[in-house]
C-alpha positions in Angstrom: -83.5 48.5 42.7 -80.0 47.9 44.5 -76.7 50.5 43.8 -75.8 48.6 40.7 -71.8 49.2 41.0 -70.7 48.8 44.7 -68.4 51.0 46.0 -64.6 50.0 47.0 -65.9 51.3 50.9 -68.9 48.2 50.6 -66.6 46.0 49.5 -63.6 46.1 51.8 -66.5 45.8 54.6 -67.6 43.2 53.4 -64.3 41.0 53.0 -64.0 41.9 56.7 -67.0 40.4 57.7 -66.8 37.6 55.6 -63.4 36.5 56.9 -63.9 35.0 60.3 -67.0 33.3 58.4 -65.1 31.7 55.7 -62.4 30.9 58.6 -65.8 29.2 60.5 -66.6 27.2 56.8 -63.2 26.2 56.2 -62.5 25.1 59.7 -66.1 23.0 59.3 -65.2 21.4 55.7 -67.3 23.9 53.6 -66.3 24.6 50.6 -66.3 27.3 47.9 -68.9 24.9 45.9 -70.8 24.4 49.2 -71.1 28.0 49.8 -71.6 29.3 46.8 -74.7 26.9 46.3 -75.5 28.3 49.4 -75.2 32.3 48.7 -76.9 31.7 46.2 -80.0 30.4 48.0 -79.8 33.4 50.8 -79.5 35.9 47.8 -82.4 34.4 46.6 -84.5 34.6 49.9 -83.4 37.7 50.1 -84.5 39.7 47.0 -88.0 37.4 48.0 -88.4 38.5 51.0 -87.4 42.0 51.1 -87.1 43.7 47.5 -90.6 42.8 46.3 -92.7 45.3 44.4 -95.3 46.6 46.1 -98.5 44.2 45.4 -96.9 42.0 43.2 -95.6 38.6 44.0 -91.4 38.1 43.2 -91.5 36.0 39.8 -87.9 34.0 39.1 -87.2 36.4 36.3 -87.2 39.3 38.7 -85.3 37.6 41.1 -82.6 36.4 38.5 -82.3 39.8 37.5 -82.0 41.7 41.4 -79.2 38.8 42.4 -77.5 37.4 39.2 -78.8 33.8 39.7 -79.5 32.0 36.5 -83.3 31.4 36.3 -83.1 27.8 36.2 -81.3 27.6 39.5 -84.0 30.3 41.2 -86.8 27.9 40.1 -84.7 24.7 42.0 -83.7 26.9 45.1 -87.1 28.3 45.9 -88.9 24.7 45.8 -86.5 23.6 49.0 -87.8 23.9 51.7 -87.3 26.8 54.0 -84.6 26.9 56.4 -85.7 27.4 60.0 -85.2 30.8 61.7 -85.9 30.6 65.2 -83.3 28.8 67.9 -84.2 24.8 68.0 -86.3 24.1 70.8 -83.8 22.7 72.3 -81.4 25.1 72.4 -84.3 28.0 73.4 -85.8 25.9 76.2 -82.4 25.5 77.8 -81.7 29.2 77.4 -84.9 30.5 79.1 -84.0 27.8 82.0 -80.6 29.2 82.8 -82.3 33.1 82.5 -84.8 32.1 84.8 -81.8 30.4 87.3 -79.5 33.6 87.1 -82.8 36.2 87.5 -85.4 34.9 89.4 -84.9 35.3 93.2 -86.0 31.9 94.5 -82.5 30.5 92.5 -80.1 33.1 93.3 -78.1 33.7 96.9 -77.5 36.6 99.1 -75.3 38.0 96.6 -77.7 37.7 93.5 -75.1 34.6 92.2 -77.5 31.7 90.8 -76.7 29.1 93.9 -76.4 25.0 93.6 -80.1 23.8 93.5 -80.6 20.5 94.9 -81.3 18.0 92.1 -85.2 16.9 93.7 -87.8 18.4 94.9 -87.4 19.5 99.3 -90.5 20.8 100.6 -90.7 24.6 100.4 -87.2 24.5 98.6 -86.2 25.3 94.8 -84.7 22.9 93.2 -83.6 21.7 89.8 -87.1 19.8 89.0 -89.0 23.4 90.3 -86.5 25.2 87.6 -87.3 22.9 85.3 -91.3 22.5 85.8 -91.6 25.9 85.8 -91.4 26.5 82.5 -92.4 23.3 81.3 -94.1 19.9 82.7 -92.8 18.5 78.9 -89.5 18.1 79.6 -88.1 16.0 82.1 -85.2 17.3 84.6 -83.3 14.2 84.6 -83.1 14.7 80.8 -82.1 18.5 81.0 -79.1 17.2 83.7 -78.2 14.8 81.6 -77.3 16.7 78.6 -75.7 19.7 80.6 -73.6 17.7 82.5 -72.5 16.0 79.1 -72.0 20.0 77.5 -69.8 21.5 80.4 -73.0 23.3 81.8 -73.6 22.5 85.1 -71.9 19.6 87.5 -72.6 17.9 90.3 -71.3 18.7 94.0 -70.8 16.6 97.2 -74.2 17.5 98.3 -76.0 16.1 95.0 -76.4 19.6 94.1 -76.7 20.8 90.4 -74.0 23.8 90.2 -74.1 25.7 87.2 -70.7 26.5 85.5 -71.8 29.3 82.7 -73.5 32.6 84.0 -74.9 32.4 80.2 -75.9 29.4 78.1 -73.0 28.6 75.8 -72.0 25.4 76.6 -68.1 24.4 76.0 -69.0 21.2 73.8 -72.2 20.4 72.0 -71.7 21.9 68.1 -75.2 22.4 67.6 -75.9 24.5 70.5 -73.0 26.4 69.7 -74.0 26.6 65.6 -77.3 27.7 66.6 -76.6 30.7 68.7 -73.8 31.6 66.1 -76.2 31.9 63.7 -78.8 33.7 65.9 -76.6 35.9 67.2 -74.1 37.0 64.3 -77.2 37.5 62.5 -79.3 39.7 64.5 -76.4 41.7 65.0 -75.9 42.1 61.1 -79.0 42.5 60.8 -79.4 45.7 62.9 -75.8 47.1 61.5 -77.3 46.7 57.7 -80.3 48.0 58.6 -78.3 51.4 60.0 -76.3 51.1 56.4 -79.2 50.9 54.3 -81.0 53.7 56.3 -83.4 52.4 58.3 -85.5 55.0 60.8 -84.9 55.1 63.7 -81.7 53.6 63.8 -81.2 50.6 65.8 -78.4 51.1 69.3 -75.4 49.2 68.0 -72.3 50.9 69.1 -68.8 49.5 70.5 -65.7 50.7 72.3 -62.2 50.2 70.5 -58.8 51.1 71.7 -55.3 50.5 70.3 -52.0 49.8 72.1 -53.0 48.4 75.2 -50.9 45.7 77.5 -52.2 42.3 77.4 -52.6 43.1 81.4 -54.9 45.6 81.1 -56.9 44.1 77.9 -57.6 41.0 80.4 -59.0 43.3 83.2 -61.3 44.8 80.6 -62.5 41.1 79.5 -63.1 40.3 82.8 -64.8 43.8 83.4 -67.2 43.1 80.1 -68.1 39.4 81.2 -69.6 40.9 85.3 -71.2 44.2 83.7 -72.7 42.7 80.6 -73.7 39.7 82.6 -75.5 42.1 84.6 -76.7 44.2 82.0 -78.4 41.5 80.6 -79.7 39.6 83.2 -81.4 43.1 84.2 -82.4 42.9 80.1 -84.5 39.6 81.4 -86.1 41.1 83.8 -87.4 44.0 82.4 -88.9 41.8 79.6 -90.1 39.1 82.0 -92.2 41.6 83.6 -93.3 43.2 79.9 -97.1 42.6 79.1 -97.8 40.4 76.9 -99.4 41.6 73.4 -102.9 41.3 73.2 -104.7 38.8 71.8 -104.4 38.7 67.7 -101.8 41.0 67.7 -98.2 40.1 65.9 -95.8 39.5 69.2 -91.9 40.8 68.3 -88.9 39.6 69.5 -85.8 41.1 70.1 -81.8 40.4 70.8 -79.5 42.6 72.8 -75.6 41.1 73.0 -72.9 42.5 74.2 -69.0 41.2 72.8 -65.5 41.6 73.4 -62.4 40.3 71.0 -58.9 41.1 71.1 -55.9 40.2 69.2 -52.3 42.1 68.2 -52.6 45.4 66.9 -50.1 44.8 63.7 -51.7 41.0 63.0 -52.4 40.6 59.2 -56.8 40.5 58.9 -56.1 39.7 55.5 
């Protein structure tokens, strides 16, 4: 069973991380109602999922009585459906296109930078359409140009060349895309930082560098000195996995997320 009285420690971490998410909800019209409706479905999933007795199936009276949610509202929640979990296909198939433009060699110049691809096919040349059909014959280049040119991702040269804009895929418009690697993101990284809280073994790598008093100069360098050695870091990160054998037939494959941040802001501003 969970600590029933939280300490004043849990909680102030807590309101910390649930700021810039309530700033996020209020900024996107949800409100208290909306959210608590929707807490109370995670909680739900939650206690489901992960504080089931062993051999026994989680009955609405259990789970009423691990998260505080009235019976009748536990029997409504758990007959919704289930929320997805995984990035829409969208959103992933655009993301392994621009990994595979920034890593693999045929897309990349002298100096490892992905280069402008010409929009068609050249004999014996890459090209957007080769990016593109290589990781899937499904979707059709025009339609991937399209919508990146519409989300800030890529643009068009004098040549007719497709240059992309973003070393990463976060494009500057498009809510969805955005909303979805929010959510993916933010939560794997909670995810691994609860998972050190509650005591999981071995701890997961989740670390981070903080300093106070610093000129705006010098926090700007350091910004600019995260975005070329994470970048790097990363794309290196793809590689590595890229090259990873695949698990064997009938085995359970895993997935993982590695992300690397950077946020600033006054030393004295009010977090409250």
């Amino acid at each position: 069973m969970p600590d029933a009285t939280p300490s004043p420690s849990l909680l102030s971490a807590l309101a910390r991380i649930l700021s810039p998410v309530a700033r996020l909800m209020l900024a996107r019209g949800v409100t208290l109602p909306l959210a608590v409706e929707l807490l109370k479905r995670v909680y739900i999933d939650v206690a489901r999922r992960d504080f089931r007795l062993e051999g026994k199936s989680a009955t609405d009276s259990r789970i009423s009585l691990l998260t505080g949610v009235h019976r009748k509202d536990v029997r409504r929640l758990r007959e919704l459906p289930a929320a997805p979990s995984e990035l829409p296909a969208k959103v992933s198939f655009g993301a392994q296109a621009v990994a595979r433009w920034t890593t693999v060699a045929d897309f990349l110049d002298s100096s490892g930078q992905p280069r402008a691809l010409p929009r068609q096919a050249r004999a014996g040349e890459a090209s957007f359409e080769s990016l593109v059909g290589g990781i899937s014959r499904d979707i059709r280049p025009r339609s991937l140009l399209d919508e990146w040119l519409r989300l800030g991702i890529v643009r068009m040269n004098e040549r007719d060349e497709v240059v992309l804009i973003t070393a990463a895929f976060v494009p500057r418009d498009g809510e969805d895309e955005k909303l979805a690697y929010f959510g993916h993101n933010l939560g794997d990284h909670a995810s691994a930082a609860a998972d050190n809280v509650i005591g999981h073994s071995p701890a997961w790598f989740e670390r981070s560098v903080h300093h106070t008093e610093m000129t705006q100069e010098a926090v700007v360098a350091l910004h600019a000195l995260v975005a070329d050695q994470g970048m790097a870091l990363l794309q290196d990160l793809h590689r590595h996995a890229e090259a990873a054998a695949p698990p064997e037939p009938g085995d359970r494959g895993e997935r993982f997320t590695c992300g690397i941040y950077f946020y600033s802001k006054p030393t004295l501003e009010d977090d409250s």
